[in-house]
C-alpha positions in Angstrom: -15.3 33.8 54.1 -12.4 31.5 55.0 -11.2 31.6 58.8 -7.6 30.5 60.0 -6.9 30.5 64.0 -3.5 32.0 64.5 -2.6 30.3 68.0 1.3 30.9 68.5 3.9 33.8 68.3 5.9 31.8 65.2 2.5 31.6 62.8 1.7 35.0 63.6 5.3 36.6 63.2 4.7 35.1 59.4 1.5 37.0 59.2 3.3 40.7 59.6 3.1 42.1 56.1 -0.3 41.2 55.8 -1.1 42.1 59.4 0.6 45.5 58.4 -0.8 46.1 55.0 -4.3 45.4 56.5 -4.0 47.8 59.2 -2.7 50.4 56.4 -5.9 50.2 54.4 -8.8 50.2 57.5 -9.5 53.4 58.4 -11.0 52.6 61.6 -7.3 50.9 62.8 -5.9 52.4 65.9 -2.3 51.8 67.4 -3.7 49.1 69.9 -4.6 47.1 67.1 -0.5 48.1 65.4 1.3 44.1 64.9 4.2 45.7 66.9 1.8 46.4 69.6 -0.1 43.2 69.8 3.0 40.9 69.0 4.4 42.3 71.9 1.6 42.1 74.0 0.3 38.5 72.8 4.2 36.9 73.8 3.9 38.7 77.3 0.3 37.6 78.1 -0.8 35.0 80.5 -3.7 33.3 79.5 -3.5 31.7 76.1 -4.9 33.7 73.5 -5.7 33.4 69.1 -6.1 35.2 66.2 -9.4 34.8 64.0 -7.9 35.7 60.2 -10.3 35.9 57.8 -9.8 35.1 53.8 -12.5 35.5 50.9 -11.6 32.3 50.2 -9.6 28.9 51.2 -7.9 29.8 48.1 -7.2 33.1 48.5 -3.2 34.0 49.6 -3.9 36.9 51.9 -6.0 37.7 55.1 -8.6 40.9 54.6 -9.5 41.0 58.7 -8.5 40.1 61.4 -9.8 40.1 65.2 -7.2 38.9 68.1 -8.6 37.3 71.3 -7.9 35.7 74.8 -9.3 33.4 76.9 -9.1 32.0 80.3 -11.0 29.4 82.6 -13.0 30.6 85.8 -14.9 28.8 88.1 -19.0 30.3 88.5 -20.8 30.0 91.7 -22.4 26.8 91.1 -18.5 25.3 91.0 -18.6 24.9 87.6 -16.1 25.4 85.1 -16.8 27.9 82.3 -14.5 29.6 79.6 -14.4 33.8 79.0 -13.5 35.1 75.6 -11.8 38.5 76.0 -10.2 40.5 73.3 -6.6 40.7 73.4 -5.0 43.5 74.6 -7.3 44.8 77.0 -5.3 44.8 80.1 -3.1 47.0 78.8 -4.8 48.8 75.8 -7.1 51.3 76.1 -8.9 50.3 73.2 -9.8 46.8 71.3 -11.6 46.1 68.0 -11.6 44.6 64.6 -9.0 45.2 62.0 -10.3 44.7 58.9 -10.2 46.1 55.0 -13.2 48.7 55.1 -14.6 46.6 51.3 -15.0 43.2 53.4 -16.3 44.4 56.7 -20.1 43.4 55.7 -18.5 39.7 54.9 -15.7 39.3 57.3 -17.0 40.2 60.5 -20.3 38.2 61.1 -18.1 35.2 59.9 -16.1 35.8 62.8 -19.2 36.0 65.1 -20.3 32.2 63.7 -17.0 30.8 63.8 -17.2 32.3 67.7 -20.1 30.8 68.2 -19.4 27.2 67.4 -16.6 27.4 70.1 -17.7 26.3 73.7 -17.6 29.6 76.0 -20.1 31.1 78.4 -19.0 34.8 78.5 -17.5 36.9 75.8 -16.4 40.5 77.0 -16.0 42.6 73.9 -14.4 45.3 75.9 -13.1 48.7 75.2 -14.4 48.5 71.7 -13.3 51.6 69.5 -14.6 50.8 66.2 -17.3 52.6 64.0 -21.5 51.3 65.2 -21.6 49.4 62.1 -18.9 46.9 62.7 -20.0 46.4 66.2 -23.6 46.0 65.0 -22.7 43.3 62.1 -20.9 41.1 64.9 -23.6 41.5 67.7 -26.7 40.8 65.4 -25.4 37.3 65.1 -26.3 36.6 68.6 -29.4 35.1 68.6 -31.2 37.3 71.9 -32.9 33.9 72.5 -29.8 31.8 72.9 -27.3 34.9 74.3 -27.9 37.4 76.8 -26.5 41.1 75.9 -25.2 43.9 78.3 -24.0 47.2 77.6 -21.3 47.8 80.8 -20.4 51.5 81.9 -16.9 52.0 83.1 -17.8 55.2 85.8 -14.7 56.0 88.7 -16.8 55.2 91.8 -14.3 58.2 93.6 -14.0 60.9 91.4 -16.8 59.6 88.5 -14.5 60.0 85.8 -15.7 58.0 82.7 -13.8 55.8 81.2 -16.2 55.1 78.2 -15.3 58.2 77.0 -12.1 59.6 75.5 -11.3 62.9 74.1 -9.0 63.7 71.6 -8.2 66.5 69.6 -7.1 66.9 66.2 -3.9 69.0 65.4 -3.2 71.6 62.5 -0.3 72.3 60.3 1.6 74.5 63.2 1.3 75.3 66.8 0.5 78.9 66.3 -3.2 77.7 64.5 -3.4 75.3 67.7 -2.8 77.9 69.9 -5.4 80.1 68.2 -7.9 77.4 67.2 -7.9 75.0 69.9 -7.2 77.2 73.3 -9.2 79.3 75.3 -8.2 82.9 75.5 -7.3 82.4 79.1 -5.6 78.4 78.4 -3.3 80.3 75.4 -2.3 83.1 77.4 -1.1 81.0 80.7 0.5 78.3 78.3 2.5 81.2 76.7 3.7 82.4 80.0 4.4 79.7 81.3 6.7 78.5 78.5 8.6 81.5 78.4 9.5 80.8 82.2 10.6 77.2 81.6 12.4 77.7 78.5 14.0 81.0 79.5 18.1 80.1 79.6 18.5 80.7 83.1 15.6 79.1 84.6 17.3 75.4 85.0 14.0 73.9 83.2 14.7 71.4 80.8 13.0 69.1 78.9 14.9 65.8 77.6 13.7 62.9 75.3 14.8 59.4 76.3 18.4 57.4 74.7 19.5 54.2 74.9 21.8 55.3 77.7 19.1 57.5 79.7 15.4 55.4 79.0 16.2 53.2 82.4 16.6 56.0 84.1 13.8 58.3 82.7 11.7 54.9 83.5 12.6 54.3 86.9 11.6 57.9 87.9 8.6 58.1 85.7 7.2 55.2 87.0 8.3 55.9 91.0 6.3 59.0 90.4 3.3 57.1 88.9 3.3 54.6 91.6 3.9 57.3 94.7 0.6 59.0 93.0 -1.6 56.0 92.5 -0.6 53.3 94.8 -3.4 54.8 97.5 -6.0 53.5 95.1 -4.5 50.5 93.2 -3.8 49.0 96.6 -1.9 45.5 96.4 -2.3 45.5 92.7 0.4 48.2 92.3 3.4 46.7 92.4 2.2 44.5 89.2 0.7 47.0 87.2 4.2 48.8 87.6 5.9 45.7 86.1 3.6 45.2 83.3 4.1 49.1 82.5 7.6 48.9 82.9 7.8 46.1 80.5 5.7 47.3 77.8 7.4 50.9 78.0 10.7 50.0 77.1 9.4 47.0 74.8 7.8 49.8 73.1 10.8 52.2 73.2 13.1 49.3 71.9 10.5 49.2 69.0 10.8 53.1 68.5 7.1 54.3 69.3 7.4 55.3 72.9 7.7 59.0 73.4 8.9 60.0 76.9 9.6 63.7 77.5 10.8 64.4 81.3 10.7 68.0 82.3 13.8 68.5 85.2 14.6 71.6 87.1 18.4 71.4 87.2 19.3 67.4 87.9 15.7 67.1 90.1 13.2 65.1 88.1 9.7 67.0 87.7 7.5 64.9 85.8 7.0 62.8 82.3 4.7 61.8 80.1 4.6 58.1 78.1 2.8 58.8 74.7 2.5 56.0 71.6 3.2 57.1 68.3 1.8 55.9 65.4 3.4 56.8 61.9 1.0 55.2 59.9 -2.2 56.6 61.3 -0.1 59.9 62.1 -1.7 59.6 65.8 -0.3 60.0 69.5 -1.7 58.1 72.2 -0.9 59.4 75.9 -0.9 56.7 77.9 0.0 58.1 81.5 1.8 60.3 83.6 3.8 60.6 86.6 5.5 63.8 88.6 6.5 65.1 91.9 3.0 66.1 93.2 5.5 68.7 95.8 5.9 70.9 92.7 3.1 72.5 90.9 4.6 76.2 89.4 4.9 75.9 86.6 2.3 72.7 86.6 4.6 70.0 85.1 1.6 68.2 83.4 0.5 71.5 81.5 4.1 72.4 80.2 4.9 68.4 79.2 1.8 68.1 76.8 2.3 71.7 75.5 6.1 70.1 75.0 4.8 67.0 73.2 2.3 68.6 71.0 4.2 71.4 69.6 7.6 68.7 68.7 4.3 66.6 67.3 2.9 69.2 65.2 6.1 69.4 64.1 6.5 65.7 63.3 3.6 65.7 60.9 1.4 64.1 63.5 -2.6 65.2 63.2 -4.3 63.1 66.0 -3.0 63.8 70.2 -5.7 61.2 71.5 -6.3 61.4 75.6 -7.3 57.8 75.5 -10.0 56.8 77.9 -11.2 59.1 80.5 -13.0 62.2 80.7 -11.0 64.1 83.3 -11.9 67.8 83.2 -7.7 69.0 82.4 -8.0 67.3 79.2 -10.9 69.7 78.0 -8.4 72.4 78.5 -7.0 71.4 75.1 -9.7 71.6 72.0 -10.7 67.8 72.4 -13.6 66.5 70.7 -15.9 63.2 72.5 -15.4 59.2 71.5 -16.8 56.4 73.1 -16.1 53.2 73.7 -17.9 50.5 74.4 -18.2 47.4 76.5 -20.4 44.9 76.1 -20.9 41.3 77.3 -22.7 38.2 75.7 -23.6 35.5 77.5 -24.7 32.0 76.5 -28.2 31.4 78.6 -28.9 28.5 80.2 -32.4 26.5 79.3 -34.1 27.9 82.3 -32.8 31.5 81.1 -34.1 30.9 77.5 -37.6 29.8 77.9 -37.8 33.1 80.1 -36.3 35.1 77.3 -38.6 33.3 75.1 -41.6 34.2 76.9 -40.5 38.0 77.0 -40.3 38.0 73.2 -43.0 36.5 72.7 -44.8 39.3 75.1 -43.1 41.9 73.8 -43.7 41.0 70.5 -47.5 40.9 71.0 -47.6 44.3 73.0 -45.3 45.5 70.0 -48.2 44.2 67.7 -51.0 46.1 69.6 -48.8 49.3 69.2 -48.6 49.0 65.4 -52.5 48.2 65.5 -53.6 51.0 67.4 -54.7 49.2 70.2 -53.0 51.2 72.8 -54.3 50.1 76.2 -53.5 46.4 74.9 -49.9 47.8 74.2 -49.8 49.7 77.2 -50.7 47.1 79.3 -48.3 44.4 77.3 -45.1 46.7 77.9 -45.9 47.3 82.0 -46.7 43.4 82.7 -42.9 43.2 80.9 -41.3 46.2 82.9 -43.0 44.8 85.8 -41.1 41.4 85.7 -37.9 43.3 84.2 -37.7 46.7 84.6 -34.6 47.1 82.0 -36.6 45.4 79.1 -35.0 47.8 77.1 -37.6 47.3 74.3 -40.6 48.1 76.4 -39.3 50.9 78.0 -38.7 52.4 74.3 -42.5 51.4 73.5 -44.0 52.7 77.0 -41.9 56.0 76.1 -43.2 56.6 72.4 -46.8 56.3 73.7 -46.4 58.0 76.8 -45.0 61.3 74.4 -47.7 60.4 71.7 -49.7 61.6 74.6 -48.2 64.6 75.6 -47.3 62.9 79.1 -43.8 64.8 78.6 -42.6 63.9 82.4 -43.7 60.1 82.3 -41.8 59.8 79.2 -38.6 62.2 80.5 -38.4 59.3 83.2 -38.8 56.1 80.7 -35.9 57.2 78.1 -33.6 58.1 80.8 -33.6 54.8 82.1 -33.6 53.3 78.8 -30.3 55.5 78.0 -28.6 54.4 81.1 -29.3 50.7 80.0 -28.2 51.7 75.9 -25.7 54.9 75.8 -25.4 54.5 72.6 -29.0 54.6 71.4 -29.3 57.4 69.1 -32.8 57.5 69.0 -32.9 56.9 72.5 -31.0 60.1 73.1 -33.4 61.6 70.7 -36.4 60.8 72.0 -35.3 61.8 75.9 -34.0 65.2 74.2 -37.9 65.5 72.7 -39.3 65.0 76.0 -37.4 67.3 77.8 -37.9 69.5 75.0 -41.3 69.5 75.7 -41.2 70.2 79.2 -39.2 73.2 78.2 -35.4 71.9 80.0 -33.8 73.6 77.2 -30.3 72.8 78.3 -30.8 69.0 79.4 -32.7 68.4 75.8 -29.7 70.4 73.6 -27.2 68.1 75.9 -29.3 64.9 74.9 -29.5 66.0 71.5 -25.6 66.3 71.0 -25.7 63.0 72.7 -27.9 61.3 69.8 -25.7 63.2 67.3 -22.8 61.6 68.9 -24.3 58.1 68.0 -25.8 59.0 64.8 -24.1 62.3 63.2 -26.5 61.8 60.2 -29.8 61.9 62.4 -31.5 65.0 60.8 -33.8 65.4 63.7 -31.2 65.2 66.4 -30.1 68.4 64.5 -32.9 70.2 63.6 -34.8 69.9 67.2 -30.9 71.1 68.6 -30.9 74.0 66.9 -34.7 74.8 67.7 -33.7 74.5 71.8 -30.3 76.5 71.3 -32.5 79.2 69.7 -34.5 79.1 72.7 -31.5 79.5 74.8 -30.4 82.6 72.8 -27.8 80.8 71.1 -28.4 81.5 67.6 -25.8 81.0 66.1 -25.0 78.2 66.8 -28.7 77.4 66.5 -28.0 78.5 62.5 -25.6 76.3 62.5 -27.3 72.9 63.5 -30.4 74.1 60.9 -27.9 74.0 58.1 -26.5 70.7 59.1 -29.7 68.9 59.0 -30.4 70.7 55.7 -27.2 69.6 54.2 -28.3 66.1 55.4 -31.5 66.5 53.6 -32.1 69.1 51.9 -35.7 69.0 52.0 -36.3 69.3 55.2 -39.1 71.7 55.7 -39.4 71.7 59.8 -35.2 72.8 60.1 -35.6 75.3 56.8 -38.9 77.0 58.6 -37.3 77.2 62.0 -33.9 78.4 59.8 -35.7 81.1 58.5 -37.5 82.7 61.9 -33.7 82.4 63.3 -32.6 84.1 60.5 -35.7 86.9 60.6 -34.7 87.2 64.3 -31.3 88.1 63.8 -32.6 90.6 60.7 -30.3 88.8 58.2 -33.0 88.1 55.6 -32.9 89.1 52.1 -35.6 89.7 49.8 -35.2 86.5 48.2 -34.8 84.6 51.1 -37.6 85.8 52.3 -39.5 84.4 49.7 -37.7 81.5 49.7 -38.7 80.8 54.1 -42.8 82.0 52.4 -42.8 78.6 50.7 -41.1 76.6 53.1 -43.7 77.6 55.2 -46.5 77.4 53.2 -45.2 73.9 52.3 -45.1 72.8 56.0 -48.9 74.2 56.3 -50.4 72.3 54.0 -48.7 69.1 55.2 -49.5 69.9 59.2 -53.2 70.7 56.9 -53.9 67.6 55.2 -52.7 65.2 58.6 -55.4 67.5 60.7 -53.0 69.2 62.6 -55.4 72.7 62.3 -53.6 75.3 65.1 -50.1 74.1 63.8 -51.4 74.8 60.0 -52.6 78.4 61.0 -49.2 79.4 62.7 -47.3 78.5 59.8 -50.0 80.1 57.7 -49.3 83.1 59.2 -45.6 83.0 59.5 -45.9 82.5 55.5 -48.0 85.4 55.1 -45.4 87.1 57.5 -42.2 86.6 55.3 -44.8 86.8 52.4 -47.9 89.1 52.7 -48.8 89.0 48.8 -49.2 84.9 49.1 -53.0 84.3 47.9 -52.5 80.5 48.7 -51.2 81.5 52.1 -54.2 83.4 52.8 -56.5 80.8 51.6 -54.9 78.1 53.5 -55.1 80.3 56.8 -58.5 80.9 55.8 -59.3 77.0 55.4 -58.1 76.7 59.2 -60.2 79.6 60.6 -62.8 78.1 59.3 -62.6 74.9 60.6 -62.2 76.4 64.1 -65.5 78.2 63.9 -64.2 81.7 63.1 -65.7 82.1 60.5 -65.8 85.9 60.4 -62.0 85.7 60.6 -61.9 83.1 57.7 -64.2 85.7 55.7 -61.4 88.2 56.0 -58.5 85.8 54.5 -60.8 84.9 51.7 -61.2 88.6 50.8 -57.7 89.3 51.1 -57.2 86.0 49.0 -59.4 87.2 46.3 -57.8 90.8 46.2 -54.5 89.4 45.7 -55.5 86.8 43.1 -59.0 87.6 41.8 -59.1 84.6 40.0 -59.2 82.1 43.1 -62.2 80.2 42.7 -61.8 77.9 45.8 -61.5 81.2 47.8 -64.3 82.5 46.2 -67.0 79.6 46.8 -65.3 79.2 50.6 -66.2 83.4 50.5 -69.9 83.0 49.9 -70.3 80.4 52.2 -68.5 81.4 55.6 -70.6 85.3 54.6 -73.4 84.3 52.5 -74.8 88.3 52.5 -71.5 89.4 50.9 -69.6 86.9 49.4 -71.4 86.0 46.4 -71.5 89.7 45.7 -67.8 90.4 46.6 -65.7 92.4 43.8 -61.8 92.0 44.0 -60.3 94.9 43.4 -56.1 94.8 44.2 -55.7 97.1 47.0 -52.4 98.5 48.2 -52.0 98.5 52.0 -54.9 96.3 52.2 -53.9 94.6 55.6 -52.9 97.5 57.1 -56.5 98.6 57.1 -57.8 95.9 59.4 -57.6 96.7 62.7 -56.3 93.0 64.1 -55.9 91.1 60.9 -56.6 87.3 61.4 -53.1 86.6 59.3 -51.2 89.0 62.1 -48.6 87.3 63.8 -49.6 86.9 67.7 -46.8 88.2 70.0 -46.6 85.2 71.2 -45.4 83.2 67.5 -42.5 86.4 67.4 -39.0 86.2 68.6 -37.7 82.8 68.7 -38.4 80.3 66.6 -41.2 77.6 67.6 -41.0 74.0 67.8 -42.1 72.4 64.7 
């Protein structure tokens, strides 16, 4: 890869076609990352600021990714002098990333990270990242952990603990009747309704009005008077320039046609607004913020402004009405599915802060060896003297978890990946493993809320959604229980834990077929003989039994039961599943020889003859399922 450094609004003003045909093709491309948007922003901005531009080639005529940046100069506590890399943008846009053709990502991005990191800086701030794990993760991994430091930062309101790392949107259909239906609570659709009808009723006085070139100064200077008499409590001295900026970029992007600015008025007095960006490429609306007269609140201004906006947007052909960052409780009100964004800064480590990170890697590496080994107290041990010197070693906390649940010390382990997840969020298998622990100490709703959380991360994890479903059944909510089972199936479809825990949903809600049911038999029987041959015996005999259950004619399911009885000492019980093993297939010879050893009287002289209602004759049959293995499905 070939990089350019775009350093002035006259080189990048040639770059707009490409800019624009890049941005076109990456799916990942959001409006923040739009050439109108950033050319706009970049010729306002304070600190000086570049563009990496990436080619396969020096020869090649045309950029494939791109990844705009800021810097400035601040002085440390030592007095010294030292450079920040930000990305561009981020004062003012919610989101930040890499633009890039989706068929070069694996090239063009970790050639940005080594161009970066032959520049002198100390701290790079790759805030308010909203790009898929994978890009993210190609430009990280370049930084050595040896040379740069790494830290995950978590936006949380200290007031009212909103979080700004996470953003709802929701995704609109073809009209606003199937949002209303699909998208709204029964009690949201009917209040919207009525209050529509009031505001739009002719002789209310509402009115709703869209911005003009004689009317957006106006509209602007009441929006934003609104905004300011709202916020200006808790922005403090910084209001009166955040208004400026706002003003600025609003009509900047209202001169460049993608501000959308409805105003709801009661006669000539001003109610409220909202300031959206449209994007007609990506078909997606950003709201951006709001402002009305916090005196008036029937009908709620804020409520009848984004039903406004999204109905005309439907309309408009637009699929995407993205809340932007935040995770405000009104926004939920509207069908909105979770994003995050992420924040993270490298740092460059000084030579006393690398031959400390040396020596932890080196530790961690040989506690991490131990682990592999089986040497457990070694590992044990390695991971605490780490934790003990740095509690967030994330890496040691993730060992000292696995063991601690390899134990079945549930609680200990609850405690280790909860820290770890407040250190990595987006840990998947973090999520997953805290959602196992507190699976195992039975907090049903905390583990199904950590599972989503690793499914969020990782929507192809198969065991986020298998051990989801397994706790929702426990909750009673099987449905949607059915629902994460058939996921992690269509993931991989042989998956024998989510199919056998499928299948005693599916018994439990009596929608089982005949052929299903023979179908769940050898799932189970499946799942058996592998919990069989890794010594898991008690496991092996409840799915025996479940086998037998959706199964009762299965001689191998009998025998295998029988093999586990056995091994637990009841050997009387065994005896019995042998028999009933050889009556359904007289020509089982391993059940035969197992027969005339567990009952040495009998079982050399035992005669199978196919019996009907065979089982039902034994008082307790040891292939009966146990109360306590009925109802909802187990844990596999």
């Amino acid at each position: 890869m070939h990089i350019d450094v775009i350093d002035s609004g006259a080189a990048l003003a040639e770059l707009r076609e490409q800019w624009e045909d890049v941005y076109a093709a990456d799916p990942q491309a959001h409006f923040f990352l739009s050439f109108n948007w950033l050319s706009d922003w970049l010729d306002a901005a304070r600190s000086p600021w570049f563009v990496l531009a990436a080619r396969p080639s020096a020869a090649h005529p045309r950029h494939v990714a791109y990844l705009p940046l800021r810097f400035s100069n601040k002085t440390g506590k030592d007095g010294k002098l030292r450079r920040e890399f930000t990305m561009a943008g981020s004062r003012l846009s919610d989101y930040t990333g890499f633009l890039c053709r989706p068929e070069y990502e694996e090239l063009a991005i970790p050639a940005f990270a080594h161009h970066l990191k032959a520049l002198d800086w100390s701290t790079f701030q790759l805030e308010n990242i909203r790009n898929a794990p994978r890009r993210l993760e190609l430009f990280t991994a370049c930084f050595e952990s040896d040379v740069y430091a790494s830290k995950n930062v978590e936006h949380i309101d200290r007031i009212d603990g909103t979080d700004h790392n996470l953003c709802p949107l929701t995704e609109l259909p073809d009209s606003w009747d199937a949002f209303l239906a699909t998208k709204l609570s029964a009690n949201t659709r009917q209040k919207l309704r009525r209050f529509l009808r009031v505001v739009e009723s002719p002789d209310s006085g509402f009115r709703f009005t869209l911005p003009d070139a004689s009317t957006i100064d106006r509209d602007l200077d009441v929006f934003l008077k609104f905004w300011d008499t709202r916020w200006r409590p808790r922005k403090g001295a910084k209001t009166d320039d955040i208004v400026a900026m706002n003003r600025t970029m609003l009509k900047r992007c209202f001169d460049a046609g993608t501000l959308f600015l409805p105003m709801l008025w009661q006669g000539e007095r001003p109610l409220g607004g909202l300031a959206s960006f449209l994007d007609p490429v990506k078909r997606a609306v950003m709201f951006y913020m709001a402002g009305r007269d916090e005196s008036f609140d029937t009908p709620p201004p804020g409520l009848m402004l984004h039903a406004f906006s999204i109905r005309r947007l439907i309309a408009d052909g637009f699929k995407i009405y993205d809340f932007l960052r935040g995770n405000e409780p009104y926004k939920y009100s509207f069908g909105v599915v979770e994003h995050r964004i992420v924040h993270i800064t490298l740092s460059r480590q000084s030579l006393d802060e690398r031959a400390r990170a040396a020596e932890f890697a080196a530790m961690f590496k040989a506690a991490t060896e131990h682990h592999q080994q089986g040497r457990l107290v070694e590992a044990e041990s390695g991971y605490r003297r780490i934790l003990d010197a740095n509690p967030r070693h994330s890496g040691a906390l993730y060992g000292l978890g696995q063991m601690l649940a390899a134990r079945g010390d549930h609680g200990a382990a609850e405690q280790i990946f909860s820290v770890f997840v407040s250190i990595d969020k987006n840990s998947a298998k973090g999520w997953l493993r805290l959602a196992a622990a507190l699976q195992a100490r039975e907090k049903f709703q905390a583990a199904a809320d950590a599972y989503r959380e690793s499914i969020q991360h990782r929507p192809d994890l198969v065991e986020a959604h298998n051990g989801l479903g397994n706790v929702l059944a426990r909750l009673g909510q099987r449905e949607d229980a059915v629902v994460a089972f058939e996921t992690a199936l269509r993931l991989k479809p042989d998956f024998l834990e989510a199919e056998v825990s499928l299948g005693n949903v599916l018994e439990s809600m009596e929608r089982l077929t005949p052929v299903s049911r023979a179908q769940f038999a050898r799932a189970n029987l499946a799942l058996a003989d592998r919990r069989r041959a890794a010594g898991a015996t008690r496991p092996a005999a409840v799915l025996y039994r479940r086998a037998i259950a959706f199964d009762p004619a299965s001689a191998a399911a009998h025998h295998g039961l029988g093999l586990m009885l056995q091994t637990l000492g009841e050997a009387g019980q065994a005896a019995q599943c042998y028999r009933r093993a050889l009556e359904l297939d007289p020509n089982h010879a391993e059940a035969r020889t197992l027969l005339a050893i567990v009952d040495p009287g009998r079982g050399k002289r035992f005669k199978a003859r196919p019996q009907v209602g065979a089982a039902a004759r034994e008082p307790s049959p040891p292939w009966a399922v146990p109360p306590s293995e009925t109802g909802a499905p187990r844990l596999n």
